[in-house]
C-alpha positions in Angstrom: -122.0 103.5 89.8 -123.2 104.5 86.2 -121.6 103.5 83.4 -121.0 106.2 80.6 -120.9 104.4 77.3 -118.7 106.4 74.7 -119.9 105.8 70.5 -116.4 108.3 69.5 -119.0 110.1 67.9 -119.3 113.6 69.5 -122.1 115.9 68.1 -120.9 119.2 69.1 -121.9 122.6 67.7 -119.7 123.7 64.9 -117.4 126.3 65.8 -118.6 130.0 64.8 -117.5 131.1 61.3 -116.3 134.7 60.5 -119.5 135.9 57.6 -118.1 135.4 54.2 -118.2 138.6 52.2 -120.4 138.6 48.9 -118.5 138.4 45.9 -120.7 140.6 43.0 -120.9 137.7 39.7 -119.6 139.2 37.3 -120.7 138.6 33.2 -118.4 135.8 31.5 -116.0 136.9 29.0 -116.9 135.7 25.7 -114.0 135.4 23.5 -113.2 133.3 20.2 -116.1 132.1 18.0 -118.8 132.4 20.8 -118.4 136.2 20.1 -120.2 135.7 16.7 -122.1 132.4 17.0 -123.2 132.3 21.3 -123.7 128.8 22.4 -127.3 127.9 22.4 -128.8 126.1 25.8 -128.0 122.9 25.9 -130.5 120.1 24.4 -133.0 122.6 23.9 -134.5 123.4 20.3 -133.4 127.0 19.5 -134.7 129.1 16.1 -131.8 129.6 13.4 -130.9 132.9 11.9 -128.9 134.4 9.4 -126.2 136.3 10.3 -124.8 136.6 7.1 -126.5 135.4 3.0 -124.8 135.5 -0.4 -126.0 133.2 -3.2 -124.2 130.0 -2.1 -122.6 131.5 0.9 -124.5 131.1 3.8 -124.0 131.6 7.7 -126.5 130.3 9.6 -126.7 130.2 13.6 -128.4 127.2 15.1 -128.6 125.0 11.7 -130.0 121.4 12.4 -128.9 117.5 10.7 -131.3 114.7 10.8 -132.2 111.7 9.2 -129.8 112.9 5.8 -131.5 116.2 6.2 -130.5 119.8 7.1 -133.2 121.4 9.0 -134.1 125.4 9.4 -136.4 126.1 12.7 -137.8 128.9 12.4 -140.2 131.2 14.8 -143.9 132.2 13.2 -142.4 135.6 11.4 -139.6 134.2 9.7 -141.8 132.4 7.2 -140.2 129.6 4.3 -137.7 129.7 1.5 -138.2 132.8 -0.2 -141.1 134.2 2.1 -139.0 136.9 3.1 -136.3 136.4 5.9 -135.0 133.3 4.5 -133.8 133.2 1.1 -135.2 130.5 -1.6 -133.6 127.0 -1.0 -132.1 126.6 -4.6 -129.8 129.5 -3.4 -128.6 127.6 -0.4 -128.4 124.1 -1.4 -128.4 121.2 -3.6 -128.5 118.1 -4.6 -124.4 117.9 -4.5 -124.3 116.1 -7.9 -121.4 117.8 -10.6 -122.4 120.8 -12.3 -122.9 119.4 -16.3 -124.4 120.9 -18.6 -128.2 119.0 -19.2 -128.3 118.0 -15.2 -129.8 121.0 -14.2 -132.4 119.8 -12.9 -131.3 117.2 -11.6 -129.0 119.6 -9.0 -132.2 121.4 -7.6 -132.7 120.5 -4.2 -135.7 119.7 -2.3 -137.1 118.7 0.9 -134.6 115.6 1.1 -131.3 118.6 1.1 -132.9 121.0 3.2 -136.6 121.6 4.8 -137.7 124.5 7.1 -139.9 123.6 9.9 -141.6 125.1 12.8 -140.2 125.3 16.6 -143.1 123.1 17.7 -143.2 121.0 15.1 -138.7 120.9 16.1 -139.5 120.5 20.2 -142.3 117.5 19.3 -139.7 115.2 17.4 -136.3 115.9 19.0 -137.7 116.9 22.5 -134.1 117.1 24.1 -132.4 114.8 22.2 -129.7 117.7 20.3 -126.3 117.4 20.3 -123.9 120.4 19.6 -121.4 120.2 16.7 -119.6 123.3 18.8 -118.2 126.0 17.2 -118.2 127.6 13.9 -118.3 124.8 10.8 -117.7 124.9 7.0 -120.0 122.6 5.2 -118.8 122.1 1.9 -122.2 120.5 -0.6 -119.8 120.7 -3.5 -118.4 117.4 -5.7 -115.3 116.5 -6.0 -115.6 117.9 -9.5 -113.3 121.2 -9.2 -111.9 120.2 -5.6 -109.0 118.5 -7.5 -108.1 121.9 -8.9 -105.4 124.3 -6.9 -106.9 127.6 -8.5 -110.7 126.6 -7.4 -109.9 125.9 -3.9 -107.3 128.1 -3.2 -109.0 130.9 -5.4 -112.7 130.2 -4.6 -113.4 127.9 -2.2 -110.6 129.2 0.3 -110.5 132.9 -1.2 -114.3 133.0 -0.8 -114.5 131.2 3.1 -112.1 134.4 3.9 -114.3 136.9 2.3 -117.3 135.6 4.3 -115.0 135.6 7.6 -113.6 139.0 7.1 -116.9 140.5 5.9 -117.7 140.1 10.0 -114.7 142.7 10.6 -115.7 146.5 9.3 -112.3 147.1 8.4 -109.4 144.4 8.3 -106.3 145.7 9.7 -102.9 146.3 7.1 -100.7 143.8 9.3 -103.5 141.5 8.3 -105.5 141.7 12.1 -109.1 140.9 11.8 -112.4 140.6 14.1 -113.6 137.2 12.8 -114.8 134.0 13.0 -111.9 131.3 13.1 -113.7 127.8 11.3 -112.9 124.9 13.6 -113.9 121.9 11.2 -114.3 122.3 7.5 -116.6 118.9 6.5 -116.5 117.8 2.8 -119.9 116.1 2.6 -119.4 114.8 -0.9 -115.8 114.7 -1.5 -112.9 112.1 0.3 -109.4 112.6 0.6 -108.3 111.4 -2.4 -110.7 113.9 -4.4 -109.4 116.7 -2.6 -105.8 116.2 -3.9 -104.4 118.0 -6.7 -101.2 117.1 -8.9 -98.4 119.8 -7.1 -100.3 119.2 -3.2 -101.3 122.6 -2.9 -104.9 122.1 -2.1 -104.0 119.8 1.3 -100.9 122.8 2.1 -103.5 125.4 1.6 -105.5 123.3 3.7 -103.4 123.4 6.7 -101.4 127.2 5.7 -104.6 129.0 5.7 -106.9 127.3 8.4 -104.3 126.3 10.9 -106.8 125.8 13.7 -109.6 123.8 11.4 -110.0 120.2 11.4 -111.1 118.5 8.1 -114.0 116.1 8.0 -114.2 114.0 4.2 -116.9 112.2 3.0 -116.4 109.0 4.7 -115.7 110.1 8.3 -119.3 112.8 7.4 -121.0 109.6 6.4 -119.8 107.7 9.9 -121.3 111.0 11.9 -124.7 111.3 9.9 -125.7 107.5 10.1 -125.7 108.2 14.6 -128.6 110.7 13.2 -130.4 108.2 10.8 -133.4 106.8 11.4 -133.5 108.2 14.6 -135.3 111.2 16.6 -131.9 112.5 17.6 -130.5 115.6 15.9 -127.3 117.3 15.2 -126.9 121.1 16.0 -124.6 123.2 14.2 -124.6 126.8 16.6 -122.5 128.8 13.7 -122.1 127.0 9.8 -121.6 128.4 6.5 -123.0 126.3 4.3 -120.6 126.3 0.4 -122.5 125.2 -2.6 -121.1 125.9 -5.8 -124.1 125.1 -8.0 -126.5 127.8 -5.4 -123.6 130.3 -5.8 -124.1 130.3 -9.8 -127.9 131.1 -9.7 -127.3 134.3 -8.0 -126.8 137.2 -9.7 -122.9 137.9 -8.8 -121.5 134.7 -9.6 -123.9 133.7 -12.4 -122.6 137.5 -14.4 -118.8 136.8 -13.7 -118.6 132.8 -13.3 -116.7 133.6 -10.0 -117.8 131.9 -6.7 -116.6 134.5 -4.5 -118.4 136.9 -6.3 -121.4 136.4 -4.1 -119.7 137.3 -0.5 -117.6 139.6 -2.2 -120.1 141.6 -2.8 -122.0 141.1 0.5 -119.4 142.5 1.6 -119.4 145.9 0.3 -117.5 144.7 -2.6 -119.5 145.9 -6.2 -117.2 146.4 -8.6 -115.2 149.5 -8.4 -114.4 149.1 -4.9 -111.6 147.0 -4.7 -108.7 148.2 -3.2 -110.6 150.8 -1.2 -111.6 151.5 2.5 -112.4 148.0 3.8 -111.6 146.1 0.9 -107.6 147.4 0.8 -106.4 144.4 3.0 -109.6 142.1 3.1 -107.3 138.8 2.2 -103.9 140.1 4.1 -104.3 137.9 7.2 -105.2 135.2 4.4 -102.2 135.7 2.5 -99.9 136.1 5.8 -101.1 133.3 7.6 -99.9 130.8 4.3 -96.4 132.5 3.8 -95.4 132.3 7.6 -96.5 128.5 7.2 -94.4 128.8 4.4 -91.7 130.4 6.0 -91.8 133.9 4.8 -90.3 136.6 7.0 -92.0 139.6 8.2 -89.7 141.8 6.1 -90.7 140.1 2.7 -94.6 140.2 4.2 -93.9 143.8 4.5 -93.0 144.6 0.8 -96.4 146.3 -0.3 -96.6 148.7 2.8 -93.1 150.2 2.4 -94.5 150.5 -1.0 -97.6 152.9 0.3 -97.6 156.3 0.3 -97.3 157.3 3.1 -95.6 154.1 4.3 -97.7 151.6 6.0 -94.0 149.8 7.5 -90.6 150.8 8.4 -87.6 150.3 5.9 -87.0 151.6 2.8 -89.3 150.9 -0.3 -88.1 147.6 -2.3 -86.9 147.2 -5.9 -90.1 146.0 -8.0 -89.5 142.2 -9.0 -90.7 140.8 -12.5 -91.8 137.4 -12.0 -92.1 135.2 -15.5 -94.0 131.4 -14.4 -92.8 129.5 -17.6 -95.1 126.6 -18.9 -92.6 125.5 -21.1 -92.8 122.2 -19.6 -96.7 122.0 -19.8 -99.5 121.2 -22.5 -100.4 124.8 -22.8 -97.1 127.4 -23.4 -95.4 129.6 -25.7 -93.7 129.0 -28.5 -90.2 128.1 -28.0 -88.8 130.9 -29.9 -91.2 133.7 -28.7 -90.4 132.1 -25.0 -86.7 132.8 -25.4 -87.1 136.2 -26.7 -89.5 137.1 -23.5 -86.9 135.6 -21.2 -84.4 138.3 -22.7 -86.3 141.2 -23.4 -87.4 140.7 -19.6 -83.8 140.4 -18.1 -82.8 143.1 -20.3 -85.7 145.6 -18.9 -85.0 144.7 -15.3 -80.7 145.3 -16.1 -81.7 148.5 -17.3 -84.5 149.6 -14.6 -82.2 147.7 -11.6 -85.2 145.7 -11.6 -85.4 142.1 -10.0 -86.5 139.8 -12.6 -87.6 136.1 -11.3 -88.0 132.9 -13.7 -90.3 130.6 -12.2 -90.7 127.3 -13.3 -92.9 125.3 -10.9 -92.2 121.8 -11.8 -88.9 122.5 -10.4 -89.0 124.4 -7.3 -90.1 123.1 -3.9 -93.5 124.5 -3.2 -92.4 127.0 -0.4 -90.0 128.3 -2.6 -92.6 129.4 -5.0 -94.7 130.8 -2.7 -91.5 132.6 -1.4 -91.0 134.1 -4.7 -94.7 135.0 -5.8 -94.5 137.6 -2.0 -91.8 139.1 -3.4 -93.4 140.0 -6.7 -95.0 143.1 -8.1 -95.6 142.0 -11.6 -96.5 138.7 -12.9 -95.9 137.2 -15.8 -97.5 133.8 -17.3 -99.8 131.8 -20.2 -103.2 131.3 -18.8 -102.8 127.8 -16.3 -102.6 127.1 -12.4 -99.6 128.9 -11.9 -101.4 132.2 -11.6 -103.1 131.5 -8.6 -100.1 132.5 -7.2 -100.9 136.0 -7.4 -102.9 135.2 -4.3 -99.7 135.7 -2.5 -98.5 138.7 -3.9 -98.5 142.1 -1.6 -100.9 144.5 -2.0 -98.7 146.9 -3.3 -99.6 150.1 -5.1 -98.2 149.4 -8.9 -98.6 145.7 -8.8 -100.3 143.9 -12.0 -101.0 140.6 -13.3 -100.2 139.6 -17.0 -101.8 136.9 -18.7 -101.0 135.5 -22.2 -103.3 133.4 -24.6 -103.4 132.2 -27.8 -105.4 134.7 -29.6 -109.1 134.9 -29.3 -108.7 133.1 -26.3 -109.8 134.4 -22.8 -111.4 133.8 -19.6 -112.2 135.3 -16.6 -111.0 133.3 -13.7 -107.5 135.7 -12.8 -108.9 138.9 -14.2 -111.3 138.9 -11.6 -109.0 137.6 -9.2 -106.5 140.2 -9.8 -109.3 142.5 -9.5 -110.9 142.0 -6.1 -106.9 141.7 -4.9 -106.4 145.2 -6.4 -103.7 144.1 -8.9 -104.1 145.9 -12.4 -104.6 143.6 -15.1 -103.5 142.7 -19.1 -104.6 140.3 -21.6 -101.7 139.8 -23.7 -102.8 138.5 -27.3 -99.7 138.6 -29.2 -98.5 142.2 -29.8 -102.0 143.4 -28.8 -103.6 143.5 -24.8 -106.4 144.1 -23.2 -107.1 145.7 -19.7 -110.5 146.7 -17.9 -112.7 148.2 -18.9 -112.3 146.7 -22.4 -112.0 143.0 -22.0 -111.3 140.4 -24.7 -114.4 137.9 -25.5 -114.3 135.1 -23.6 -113.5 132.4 -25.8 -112.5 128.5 -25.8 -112.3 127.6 -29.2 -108.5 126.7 -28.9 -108.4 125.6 -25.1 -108.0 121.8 -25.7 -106.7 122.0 -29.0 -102.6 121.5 -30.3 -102.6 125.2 -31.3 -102.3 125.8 -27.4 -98.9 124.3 -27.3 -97.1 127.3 -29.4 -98.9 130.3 -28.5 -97.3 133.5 -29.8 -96.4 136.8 -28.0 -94.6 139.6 -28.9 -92.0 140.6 -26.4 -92.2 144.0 -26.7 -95.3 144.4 -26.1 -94.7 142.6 -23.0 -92.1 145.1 -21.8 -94.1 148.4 -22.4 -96.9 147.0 -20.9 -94.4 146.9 -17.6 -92.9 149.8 -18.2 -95.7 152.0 -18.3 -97.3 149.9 -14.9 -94.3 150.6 -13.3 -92.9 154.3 -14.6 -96.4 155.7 -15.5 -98.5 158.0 -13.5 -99.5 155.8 -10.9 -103.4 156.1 -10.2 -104.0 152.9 -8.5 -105.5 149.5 -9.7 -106.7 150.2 -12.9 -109.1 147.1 -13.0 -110.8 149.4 -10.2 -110.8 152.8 -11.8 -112.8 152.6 -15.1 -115.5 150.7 -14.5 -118.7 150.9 -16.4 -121.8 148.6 -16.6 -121.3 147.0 -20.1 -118.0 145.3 -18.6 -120.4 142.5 -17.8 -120.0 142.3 -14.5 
């Protein structure tokens, strides 16, 4: 009798399955930042391009760090700096070093900030050694210098990162929707934590109120991430950047006329002066200016303000009382005279009593900082000596009689919230005294004063102050003034 030897492993035919039925592949859905900046294959040397260029304001796709080095790899038509598609390096880059007067030179950059090279030459020395920095980056080349300084970041470095996002979206929505870009990381390349904080803590709320979503990167923790490049044949890839440099954005011809940073991507974005408050550029910074006040704690009714205001109405609800906002610097270096002070204070409150006008009196030093961003949404004129509380008016709505007041010691003037107001559509006023000035005539710029004793008793004539808001407020209203009379020898 044979013996049948059983392994318990039976090798039998699988059983018949029914065919599966072919399921078409579809495209993937691209949403967030891949919509503007696509991911690049992985560890494979891609050219860069430009998606978007202003004189220190510049997008690249596919923008490369080495060895302390950013690196452009370009195809054979795109040529070098200033050969046509890519603009010269001086208006990208520099050397980072603070913007003095006699260092000029030494704040051109050269081949050590930033080189072009071929995608060859690019596949030869990194082969597949690239690493993805994913997302959409903000590099910022600037020193610590004017990062200290609520107005510059929240009024230029901030106000000029949302231009360049919005200036992706053809036409930002009222309720303050927009097509754009979202940065992920913002990276302070020569500037740590303590150099990014001013006095009040505005910069660091900004910071966080504006750019929810974006992780900050100082100095030191950049330093830590370039030295895994150093001395090495690996490379960092960033697929979307805009690369911020102050001392680029002031050779170009926008900033270096009005000493504005954001006047380089305001204008690449359709913005020459004389458009502001028009088609496109009506709500440019409303998602901006929304996106701090809910951090803040603003409600929808109070962001609503300026489109009741519209005609026709943008929102539901009736139209709001206007709301005089006076920021008193009694407290400061730099105020009115203590007489003249007291007599704006009631020639204001008397106006408002007899208009049934709101009339705010802000002093900064001793109101928590929401609640003074609280009271700058609700305003439609503003009120103040020349200093950081003005940058306020960033929060103001973009309503349709709103205007921005500025007094100074006579002959003293700058530039910094006349523009501002401008490219936010508020009218504007120079207020020397019993005199002012409003575009297009514009005082002399002038420091003689600015760090002088006279600065602590500056006159105004109250008044003045008060026609000035009458007629902004009763007068026939034609829009933003700073927008309607423009003419070349403004000097912008």
């Amino acid at each position: 009798m044979t013996t049948v030897e059983f392994s318990g492993i039976v090798d039998l035919p699988p059983p018949a399955q029914p065919e599966a039925p072919s399921i078409p592949i579809s495209e993937p859905i691209i949403t967030g930042n891949h919509r503007f900046f696509p991911p690049p294959p992985p560890r494979t040397i891609v050219k860069s391009s430009l998606p978007q260029f202003s004189s220190g304001w510049t997008v690249f796709q596919n923008l490369y760090f080495s060895n302390g080095t950013f690196f452009i790899v370009k195809d054979q038509d795109q040529g070098g700096f200033g050969e046509g598609y890519w603009p010269e390096r001086r208006l990208i880059t520099s050397t980072g070093l603070p913007g003095l007067a006699g260092n000029e030179a030494e704040r051109e950059p050269g081949l050590k900030e930033m080189e072009v090279i071929d995608i060859e030459e690019a596949k030869r020395i990194w082969e597949d050694r690239v690493f993805d920095v994913g997302g959409f980056s903000v590099l910022v080349n600037d020193p610590t210098q004017f990062l200290r300084h609520y107005y510059h970041v929240a009024a230029e470095l901030f106000f000029a990162t949302e231009r360049v996002i919005t200036n992706f979206d053809p036409m930002p929505a009222p309720d303050g929707t927009i097509n754009a870009p979202n940065p992920n990381r913002m990276i302070f390349i020569h500037c740590d934590e303590e150099g990014f904080s001013d006095g009040p803590g505005l910069d660091h709320f900004f910071l966080a109120a504006q750019f929810p979503s974006m992780t900050p990167l100082f100095q030191p923790s950049w330093e830590r991430m370039a030295q895994q490049v150093e001395a090495s044949r690996r490379v960092f890839r960033f697929p979307g950047a805009l690369f911020v440099d102050r001392s680029a954005a002031f050779r170009g011809g926008p900033t270096g006329s009005t000493s504005r940073t954001p006047a380089s991507p305001w204008q690449a974005g359709g913005g020459s002066f004389g458009t502001g408050g028009l088609g496109r550029n009506q709500f440019w910074y409303e998602s901006a200016r929304r996106r701090v006040l809910s951090f803040a704690g603003v409600s929808k009714d109070i962001l609503d303000i300026g489109l009741r205001a519209m005609d026709p109405p943008l929102a539901t609800g009736k139209p709001d009382r206007p709301v005089i906002t006076y920021i008193s610097r009694q407290r400061t270096s730099r105020k009115l005279r203590e007489e003249d002070h007291e007599s704006l204070v009631d020639a204001l409150q008397e106006m408002c009593l007899r208009h049934n006008w709101e009339f705010q009196l802000m002093v900064g030093e001793t109101m928590p900082r929401d609640e003074q961003l609280l009271w700058a949404a609700r305003t439609t004129v503003m009120v103040g000596v020349h200093g950081n509380g003005l940058t306020h008016q960033l929060m103001m709505p973009p309503h349709p009689r709103s205007a921005i007041l500025e007094m100074y010691r006579p002959p003293n003037f700058a530039k910094d919230y006349e523009w501002t107001a401008g490219v936010l559509g508020h009218a504007y006023y120079t207020i020397h005294n019993d005199t002012f000035w409003t575009p297009p005539k514009l005082a002399d710029i002038n420091y003689d004063d600015w760090n002088t004793d006279k600065v602590k008793s500056i006159p105004v004539y109250a008044p003045n102050v008060v026609e000035i808001i009458e007629q902004q407020l009763l007068g026939e209203n034609q829009g933003p003034k700073h927008w309607q009379s423009w003419r070349e020898d403004v000097g912008y």
